[in-house]
PDB file with one MODEL, atoms N, CA, C and O in Angstrom:
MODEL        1
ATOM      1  N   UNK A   1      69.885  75.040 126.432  1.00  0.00           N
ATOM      2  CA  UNK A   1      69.428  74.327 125.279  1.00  0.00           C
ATOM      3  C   UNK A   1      68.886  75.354 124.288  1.00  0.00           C
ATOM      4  O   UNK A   1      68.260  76.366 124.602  1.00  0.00           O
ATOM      5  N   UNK A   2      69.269  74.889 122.799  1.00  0.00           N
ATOM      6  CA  UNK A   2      68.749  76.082 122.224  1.00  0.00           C
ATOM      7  C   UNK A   2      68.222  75.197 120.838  1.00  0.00           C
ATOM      8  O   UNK A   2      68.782  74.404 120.081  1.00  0.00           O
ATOM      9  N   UNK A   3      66.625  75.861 120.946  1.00  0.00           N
ATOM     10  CA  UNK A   3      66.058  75.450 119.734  1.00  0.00           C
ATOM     11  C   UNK A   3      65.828  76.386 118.101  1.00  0.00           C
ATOM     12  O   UNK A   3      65.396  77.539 118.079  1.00  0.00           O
ATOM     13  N   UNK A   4      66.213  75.609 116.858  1.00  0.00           N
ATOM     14  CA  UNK A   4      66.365  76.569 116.403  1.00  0.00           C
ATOM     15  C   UNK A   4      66.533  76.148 115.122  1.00  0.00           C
ATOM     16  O   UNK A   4      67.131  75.072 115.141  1.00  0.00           O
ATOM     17  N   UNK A   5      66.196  76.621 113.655  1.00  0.00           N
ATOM     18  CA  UNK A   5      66.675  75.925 112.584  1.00  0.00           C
ATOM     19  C   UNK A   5      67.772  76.459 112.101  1.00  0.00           C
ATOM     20  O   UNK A   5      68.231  75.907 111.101  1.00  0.00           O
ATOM     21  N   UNK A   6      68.270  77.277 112.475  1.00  0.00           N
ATOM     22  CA  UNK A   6      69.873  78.051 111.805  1.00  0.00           C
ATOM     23  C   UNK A   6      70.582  76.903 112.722  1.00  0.00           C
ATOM     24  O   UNK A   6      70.348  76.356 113.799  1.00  0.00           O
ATOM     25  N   UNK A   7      71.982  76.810 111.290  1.00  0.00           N
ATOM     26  CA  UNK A   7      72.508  75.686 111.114  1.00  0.00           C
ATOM     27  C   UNK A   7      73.812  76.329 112.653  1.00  0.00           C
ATOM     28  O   UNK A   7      74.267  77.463 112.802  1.00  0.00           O
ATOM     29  N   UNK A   8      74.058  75.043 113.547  1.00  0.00           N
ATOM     30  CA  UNK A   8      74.816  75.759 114.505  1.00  0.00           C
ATOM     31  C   UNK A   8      76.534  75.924 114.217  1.00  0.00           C
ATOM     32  O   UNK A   8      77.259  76.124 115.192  1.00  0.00           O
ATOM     33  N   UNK A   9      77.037  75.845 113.049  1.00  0.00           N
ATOM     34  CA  UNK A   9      78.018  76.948 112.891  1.00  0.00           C
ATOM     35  C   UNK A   9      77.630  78.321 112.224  1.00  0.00           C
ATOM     36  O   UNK A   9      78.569  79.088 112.010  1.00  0.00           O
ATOM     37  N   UNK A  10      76.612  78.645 111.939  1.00  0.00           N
ATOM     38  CA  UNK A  10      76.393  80.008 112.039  1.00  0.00           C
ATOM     39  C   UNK A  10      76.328  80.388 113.294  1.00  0.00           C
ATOM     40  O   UNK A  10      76.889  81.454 113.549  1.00  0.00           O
ATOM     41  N   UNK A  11      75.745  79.765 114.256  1.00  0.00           N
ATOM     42  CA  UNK A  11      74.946  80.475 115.409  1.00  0.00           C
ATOM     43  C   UNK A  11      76.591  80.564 115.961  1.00  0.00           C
ATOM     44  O   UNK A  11      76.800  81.698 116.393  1.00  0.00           O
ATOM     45  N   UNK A  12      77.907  79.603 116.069  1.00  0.00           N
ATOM     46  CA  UNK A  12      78.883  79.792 116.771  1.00  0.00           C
ATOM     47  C   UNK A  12      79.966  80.218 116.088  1.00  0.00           C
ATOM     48  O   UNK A  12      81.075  80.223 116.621  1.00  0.00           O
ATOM     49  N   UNK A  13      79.732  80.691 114.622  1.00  0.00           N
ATOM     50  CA  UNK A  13      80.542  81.294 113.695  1.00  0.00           C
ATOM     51  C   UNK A  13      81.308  82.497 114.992  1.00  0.00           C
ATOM     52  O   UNK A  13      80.712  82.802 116.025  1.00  0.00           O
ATOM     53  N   UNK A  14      82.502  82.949 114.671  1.00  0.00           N
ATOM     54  CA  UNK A  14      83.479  83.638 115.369  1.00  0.00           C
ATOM     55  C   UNK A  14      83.263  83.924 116.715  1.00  0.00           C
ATOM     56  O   UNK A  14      83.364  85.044 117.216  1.00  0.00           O
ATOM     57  N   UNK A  15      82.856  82.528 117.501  1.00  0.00           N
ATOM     58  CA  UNK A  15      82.903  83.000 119.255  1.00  0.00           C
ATOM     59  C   UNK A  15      84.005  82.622 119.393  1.00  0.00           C
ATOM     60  O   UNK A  15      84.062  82.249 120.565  1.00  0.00           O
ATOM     61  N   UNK A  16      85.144  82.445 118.833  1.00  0.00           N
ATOM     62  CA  UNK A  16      86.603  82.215 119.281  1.00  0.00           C
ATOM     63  C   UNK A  16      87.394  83.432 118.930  1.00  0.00           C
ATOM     64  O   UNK A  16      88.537  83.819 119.170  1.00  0.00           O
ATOM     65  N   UNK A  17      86.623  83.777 118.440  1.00  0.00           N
ATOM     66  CA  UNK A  17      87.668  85.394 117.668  1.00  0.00           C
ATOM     67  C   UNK A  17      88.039  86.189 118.691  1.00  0.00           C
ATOM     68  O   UNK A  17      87.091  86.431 119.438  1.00  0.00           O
ATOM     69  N   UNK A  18      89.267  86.791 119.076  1.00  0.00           N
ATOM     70  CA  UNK A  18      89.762  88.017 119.948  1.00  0.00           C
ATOM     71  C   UNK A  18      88.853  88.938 119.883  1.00  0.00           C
ATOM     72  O   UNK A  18      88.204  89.154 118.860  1.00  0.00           O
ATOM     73  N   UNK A  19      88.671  89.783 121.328  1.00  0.00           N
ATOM     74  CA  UNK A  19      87.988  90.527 121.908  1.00  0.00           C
ATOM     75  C   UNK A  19      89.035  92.007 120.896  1.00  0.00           C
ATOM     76  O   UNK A  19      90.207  92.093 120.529  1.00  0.00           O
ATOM     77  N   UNK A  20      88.140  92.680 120.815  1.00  0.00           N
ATOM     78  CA  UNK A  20      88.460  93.643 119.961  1.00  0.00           C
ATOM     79  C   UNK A  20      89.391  94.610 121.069  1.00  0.00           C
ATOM     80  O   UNK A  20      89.353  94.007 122.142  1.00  0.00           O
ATOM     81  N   UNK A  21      89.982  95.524 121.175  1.00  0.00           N
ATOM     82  CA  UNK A  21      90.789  96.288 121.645  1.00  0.00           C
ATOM     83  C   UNK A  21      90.146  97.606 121.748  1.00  0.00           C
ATOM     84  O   UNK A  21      90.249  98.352 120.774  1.00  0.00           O
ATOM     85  N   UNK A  22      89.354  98.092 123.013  1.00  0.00           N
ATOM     86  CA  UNK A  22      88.737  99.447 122.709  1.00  0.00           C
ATOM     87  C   UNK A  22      89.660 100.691 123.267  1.00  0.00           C
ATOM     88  O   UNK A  22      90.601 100.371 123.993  1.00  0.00           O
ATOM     89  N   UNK A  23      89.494 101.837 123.031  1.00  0.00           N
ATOM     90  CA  UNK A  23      90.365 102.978 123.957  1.00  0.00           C
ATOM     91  C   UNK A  23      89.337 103.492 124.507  1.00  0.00           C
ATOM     92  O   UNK A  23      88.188 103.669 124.101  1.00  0.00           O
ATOM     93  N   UNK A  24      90.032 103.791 125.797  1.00  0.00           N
ATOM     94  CA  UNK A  24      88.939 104.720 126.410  1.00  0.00           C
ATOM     95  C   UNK A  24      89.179 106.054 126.374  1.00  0.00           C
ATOM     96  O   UNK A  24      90.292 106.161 126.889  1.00  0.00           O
ATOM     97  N   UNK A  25      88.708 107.380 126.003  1.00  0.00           N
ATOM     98  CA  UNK A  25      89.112 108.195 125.640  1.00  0.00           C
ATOM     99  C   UNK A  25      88.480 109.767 125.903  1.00  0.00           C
ATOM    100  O   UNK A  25      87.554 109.557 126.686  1.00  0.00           O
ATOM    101  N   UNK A  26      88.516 110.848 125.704  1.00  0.00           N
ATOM    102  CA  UNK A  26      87.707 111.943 125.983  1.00  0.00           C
ATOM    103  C   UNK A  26      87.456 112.909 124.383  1.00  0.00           C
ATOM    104  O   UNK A  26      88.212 113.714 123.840  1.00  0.00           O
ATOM    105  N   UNK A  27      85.873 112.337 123.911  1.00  0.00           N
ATOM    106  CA  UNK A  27      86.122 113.005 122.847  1.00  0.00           C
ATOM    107  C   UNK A  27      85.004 114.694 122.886  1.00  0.00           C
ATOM    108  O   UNK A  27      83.981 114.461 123.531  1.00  0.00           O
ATOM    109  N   UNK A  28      85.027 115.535 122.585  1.00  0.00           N
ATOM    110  CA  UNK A  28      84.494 116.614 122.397  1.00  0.00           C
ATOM    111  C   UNK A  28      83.496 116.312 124.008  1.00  0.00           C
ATOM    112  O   UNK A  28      82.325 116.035 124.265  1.00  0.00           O
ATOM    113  N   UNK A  29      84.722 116.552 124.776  1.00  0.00           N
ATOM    114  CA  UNK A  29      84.260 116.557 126.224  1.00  0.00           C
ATOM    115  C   UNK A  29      83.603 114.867 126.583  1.00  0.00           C
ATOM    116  O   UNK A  29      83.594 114.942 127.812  1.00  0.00           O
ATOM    117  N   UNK A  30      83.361 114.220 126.436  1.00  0.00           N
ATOM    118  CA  UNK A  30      83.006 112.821 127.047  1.00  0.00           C
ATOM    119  C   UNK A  30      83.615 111.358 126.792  1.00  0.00           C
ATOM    120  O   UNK A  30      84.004 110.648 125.864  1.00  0.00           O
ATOM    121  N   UNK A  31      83.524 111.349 127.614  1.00  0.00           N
ATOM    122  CA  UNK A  31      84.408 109.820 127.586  1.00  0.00           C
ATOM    123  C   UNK A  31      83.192 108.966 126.936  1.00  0.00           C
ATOM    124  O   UNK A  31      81.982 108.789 127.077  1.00  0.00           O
ATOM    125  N   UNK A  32      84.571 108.443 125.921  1.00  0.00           N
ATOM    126  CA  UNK A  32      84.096 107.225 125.001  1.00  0.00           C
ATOM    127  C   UNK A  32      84.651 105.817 124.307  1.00  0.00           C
ATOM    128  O   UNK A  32      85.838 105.913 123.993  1.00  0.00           O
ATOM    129  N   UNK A  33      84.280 105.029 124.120  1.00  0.00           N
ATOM    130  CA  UNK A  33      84.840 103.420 123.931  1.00  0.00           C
ATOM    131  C   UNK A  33      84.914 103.450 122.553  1.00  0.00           C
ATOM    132  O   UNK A  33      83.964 103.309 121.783  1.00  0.00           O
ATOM    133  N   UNK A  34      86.476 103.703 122.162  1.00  0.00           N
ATOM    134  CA  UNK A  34      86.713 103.534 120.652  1.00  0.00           C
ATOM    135  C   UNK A  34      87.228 102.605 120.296  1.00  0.00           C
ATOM    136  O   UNK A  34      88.041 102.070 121.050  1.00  0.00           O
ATOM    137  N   UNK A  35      86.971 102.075 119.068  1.00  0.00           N
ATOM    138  CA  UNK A  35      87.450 101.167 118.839  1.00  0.00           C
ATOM    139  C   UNK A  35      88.914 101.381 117.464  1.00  0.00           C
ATOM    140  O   UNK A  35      88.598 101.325 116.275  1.00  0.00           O
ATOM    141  N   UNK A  36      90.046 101.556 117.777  1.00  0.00           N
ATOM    142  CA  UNK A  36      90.983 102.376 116.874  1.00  0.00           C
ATOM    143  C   UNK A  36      91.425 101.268 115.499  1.00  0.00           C
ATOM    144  O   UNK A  36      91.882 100.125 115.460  1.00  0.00           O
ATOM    145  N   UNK A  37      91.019 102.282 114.447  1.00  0.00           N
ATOM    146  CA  UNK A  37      91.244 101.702 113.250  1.00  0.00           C
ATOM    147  C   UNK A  37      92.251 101.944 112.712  1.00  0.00           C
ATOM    148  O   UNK A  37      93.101 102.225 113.557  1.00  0.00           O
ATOM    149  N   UNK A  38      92.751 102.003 111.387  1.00  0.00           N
ATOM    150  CA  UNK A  38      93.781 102.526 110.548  1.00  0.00           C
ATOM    151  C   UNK A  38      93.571 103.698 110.329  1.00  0.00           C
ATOM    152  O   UNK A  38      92.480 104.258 110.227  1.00  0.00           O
ATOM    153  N   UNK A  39      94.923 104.264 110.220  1.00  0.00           N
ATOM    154  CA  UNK A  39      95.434 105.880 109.663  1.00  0.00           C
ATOM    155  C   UNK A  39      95.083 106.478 110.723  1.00  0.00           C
ATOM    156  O   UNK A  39      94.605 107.557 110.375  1.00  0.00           O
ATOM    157  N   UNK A  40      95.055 106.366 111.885  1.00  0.00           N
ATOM    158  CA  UNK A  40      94.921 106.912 112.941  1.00  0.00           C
ATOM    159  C   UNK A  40      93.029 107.708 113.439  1.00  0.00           C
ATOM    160  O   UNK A  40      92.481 108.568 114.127  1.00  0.00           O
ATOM    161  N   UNK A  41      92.773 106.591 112.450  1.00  0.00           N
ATOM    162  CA  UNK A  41      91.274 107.000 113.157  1.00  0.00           C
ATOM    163  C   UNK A  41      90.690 105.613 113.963  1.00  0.00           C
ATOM    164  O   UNK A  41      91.279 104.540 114.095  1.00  0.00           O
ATOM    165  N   UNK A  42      89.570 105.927 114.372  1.00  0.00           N
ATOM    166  CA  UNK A  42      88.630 105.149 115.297  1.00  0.00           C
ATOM    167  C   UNK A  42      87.036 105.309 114.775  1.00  0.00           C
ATOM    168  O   UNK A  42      86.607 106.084 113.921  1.00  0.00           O
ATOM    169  N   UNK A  43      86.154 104.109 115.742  1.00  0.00           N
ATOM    170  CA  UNK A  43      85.151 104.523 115.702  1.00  0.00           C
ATOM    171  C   UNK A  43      84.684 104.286 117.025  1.00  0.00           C
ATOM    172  O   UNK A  43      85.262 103.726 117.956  1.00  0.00           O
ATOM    173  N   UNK A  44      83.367 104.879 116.961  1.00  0.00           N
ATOM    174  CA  UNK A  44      82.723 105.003 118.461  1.00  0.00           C
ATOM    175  C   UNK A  44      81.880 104.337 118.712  1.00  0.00           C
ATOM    176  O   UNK A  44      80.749 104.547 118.273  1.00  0.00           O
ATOM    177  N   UNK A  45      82.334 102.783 119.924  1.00  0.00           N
ATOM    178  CA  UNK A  45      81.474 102.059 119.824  1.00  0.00           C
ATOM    179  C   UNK A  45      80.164 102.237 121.040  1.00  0.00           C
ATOM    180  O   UNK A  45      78.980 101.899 121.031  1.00  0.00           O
ATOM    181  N   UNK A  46      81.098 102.987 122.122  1.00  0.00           N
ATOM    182  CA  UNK A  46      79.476 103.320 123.311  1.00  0.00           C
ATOM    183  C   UNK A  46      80.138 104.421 123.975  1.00  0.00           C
ATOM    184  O   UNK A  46      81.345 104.613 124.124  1.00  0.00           O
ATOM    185  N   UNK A  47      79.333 104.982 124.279  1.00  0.00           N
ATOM    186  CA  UNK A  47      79.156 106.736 125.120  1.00  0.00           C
ATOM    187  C   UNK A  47      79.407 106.124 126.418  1.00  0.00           C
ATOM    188  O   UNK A  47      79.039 104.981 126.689  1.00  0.00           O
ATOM    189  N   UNK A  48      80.122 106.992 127.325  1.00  0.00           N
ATOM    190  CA  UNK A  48      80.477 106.710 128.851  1.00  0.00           C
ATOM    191  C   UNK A  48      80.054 107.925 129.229  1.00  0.00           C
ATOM    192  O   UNK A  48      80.853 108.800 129.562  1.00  0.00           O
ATOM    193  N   UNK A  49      78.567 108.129 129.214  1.00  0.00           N
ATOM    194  CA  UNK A  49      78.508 109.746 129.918  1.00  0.00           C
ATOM    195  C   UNK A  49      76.946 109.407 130.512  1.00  0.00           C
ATOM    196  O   UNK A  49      76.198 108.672 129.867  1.00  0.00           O
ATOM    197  N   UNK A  50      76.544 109.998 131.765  1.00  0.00           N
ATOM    198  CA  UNK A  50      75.907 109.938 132.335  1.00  0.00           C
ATOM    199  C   UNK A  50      74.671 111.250 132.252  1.00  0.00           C
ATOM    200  O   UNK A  50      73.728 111.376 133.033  1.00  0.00           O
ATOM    201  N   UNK A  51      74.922 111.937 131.347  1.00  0.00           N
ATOM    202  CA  UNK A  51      74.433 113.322 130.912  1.00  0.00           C
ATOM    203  C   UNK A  51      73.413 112.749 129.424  1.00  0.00           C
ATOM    204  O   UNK A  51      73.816 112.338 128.336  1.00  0.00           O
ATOM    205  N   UNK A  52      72.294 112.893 129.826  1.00  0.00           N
ATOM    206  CA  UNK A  52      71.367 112.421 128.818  1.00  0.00           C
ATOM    207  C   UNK A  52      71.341 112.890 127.406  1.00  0.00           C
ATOM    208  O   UNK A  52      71.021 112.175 126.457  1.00  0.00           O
ATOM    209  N   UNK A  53      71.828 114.591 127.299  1.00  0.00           N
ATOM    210  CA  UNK A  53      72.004 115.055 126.453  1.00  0.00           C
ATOM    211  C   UNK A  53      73.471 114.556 125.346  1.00  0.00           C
ATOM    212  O   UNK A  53      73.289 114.774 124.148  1.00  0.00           O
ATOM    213  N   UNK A  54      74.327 114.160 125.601  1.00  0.00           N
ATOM    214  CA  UNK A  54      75.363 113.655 124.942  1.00  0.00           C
ATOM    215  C   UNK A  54      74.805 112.727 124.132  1.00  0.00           C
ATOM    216  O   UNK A  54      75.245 112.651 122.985  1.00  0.00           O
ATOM    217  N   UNK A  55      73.724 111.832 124.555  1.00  0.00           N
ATOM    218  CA  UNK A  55      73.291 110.788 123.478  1.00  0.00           C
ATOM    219  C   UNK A  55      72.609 111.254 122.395  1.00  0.00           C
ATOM    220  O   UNK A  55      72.407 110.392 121.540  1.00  0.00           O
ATOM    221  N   UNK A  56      72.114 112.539 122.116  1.00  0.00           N
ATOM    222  CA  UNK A  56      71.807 112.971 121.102  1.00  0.00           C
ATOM    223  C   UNK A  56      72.457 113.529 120.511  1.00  0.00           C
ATOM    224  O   UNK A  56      71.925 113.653 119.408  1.00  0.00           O
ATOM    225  N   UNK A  57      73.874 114.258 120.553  1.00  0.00           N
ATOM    226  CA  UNK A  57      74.739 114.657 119.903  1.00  0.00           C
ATOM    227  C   UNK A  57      74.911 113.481 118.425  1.00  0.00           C
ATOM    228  O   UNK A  57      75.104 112.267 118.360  1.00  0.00           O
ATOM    229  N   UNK A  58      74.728 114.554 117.388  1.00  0.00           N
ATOM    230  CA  UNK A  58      75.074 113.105 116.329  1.00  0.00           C
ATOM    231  C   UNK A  58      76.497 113.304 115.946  1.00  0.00           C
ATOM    232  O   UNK A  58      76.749 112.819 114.843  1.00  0.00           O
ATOM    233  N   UNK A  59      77.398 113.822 116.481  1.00  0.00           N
ATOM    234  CA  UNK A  59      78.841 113.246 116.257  1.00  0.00           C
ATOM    235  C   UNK A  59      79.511 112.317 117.198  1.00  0.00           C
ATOM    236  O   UNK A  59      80.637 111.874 116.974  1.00  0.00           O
ATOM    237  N   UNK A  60      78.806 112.019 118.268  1.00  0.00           N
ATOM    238  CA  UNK A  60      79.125 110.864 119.156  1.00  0.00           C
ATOM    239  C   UNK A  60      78.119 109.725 119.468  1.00  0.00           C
ATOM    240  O   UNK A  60      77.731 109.310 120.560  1.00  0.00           O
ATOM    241  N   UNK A  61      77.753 109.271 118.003  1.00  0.00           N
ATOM    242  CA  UNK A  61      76.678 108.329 117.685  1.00  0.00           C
ATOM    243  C   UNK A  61      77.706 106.944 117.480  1.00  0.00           C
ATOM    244  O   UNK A  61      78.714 106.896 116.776  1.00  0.00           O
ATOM    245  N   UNK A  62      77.138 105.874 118.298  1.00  0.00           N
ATOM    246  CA  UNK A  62      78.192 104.849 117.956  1.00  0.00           C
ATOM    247  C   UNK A  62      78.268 104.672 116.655  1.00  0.00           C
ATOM    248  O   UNK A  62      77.168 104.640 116.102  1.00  0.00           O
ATOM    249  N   UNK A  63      79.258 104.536 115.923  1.00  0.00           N
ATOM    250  CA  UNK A  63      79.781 103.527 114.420  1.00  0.00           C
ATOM    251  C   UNK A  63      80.455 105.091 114.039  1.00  0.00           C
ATOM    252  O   UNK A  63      81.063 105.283 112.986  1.00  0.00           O
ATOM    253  N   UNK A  64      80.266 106.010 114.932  1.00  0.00           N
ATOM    254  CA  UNK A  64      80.903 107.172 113.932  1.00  0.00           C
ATOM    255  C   UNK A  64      82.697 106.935 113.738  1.00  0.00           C
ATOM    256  O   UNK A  64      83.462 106.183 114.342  1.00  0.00           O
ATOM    257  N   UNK A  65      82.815 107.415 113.203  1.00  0.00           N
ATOM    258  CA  UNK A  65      84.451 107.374 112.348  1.00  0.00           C
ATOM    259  C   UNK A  65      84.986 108.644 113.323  1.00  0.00           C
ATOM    260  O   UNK A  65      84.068 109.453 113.454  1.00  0.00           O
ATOM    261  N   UNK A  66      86.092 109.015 113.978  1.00  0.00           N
ATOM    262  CA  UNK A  66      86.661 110.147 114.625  1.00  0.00           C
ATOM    263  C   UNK A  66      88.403 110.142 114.121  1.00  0.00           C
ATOM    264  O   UNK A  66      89.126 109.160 113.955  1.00  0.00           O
ATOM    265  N   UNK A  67      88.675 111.338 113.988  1.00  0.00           N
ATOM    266  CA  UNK A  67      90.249 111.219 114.122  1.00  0.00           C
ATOM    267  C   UNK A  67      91.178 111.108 115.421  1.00  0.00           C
ATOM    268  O   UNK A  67      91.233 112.027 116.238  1.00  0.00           O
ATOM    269  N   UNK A  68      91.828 110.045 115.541  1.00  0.00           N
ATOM    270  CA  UNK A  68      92.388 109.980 116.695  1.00  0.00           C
ATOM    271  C   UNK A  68      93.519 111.144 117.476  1.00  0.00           C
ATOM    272  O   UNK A  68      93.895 111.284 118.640  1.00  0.00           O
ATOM    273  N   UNK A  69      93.726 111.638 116.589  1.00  0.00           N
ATOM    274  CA  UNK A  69      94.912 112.002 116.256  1.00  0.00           C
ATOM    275  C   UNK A  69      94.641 113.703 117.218  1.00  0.00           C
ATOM    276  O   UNK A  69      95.165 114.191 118.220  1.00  0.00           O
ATOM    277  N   UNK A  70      93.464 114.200 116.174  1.00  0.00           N
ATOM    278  CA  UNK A  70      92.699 115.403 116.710  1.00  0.00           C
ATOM    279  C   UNK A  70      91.348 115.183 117.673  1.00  0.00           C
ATOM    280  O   UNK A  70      90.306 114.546 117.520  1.00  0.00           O
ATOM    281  N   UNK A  71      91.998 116.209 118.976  1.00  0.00           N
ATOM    282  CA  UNK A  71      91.164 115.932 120.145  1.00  0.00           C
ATOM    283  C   UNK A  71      89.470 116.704 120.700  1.00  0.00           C
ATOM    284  O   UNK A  71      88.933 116.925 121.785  1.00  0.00           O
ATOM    285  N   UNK A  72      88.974 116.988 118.671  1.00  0.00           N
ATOM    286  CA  UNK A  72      87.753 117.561 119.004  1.00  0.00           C
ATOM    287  C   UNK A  72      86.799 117.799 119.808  1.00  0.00           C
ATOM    288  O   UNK A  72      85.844 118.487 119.446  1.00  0.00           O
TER     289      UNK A  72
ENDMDL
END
């Protein structure tokens, strides 16, 4: 049960929409969940690394933009 004043097609606005398509991939050494866009890039939606330090890297910050193409 959910109480609430937002109107409930917002709250269920696009729960029918397709599950997005991620790659799983190895970027500048770690595996990561991209999500591949046009012109052959992607972005990075979550880190698959178990190494604490990778999460501070700010080129493998989720929403970043990567080229797919080149395997930095």
């Amino acid at each position: 049960m959910m109480w609430t004043i937002i109107p409930p097609e917002i709250i269920w606005e696009g729960i029918e929409a397709r599950p997005k398509e991620l790659l799983q991939m190895q970027w500048q050494g770690v595996q990561v969940l991209v999500e591949p866009l046009q012109f052959a890039r992607g972005r990075i939606v979550r880190l698959l690394s178990t190494e604490p330090a990778d999460f501070l890297k700010p080129g493998l910050q989720p929403g970043s933009i990567i080229e797919l193409m080149s395997q930095g």
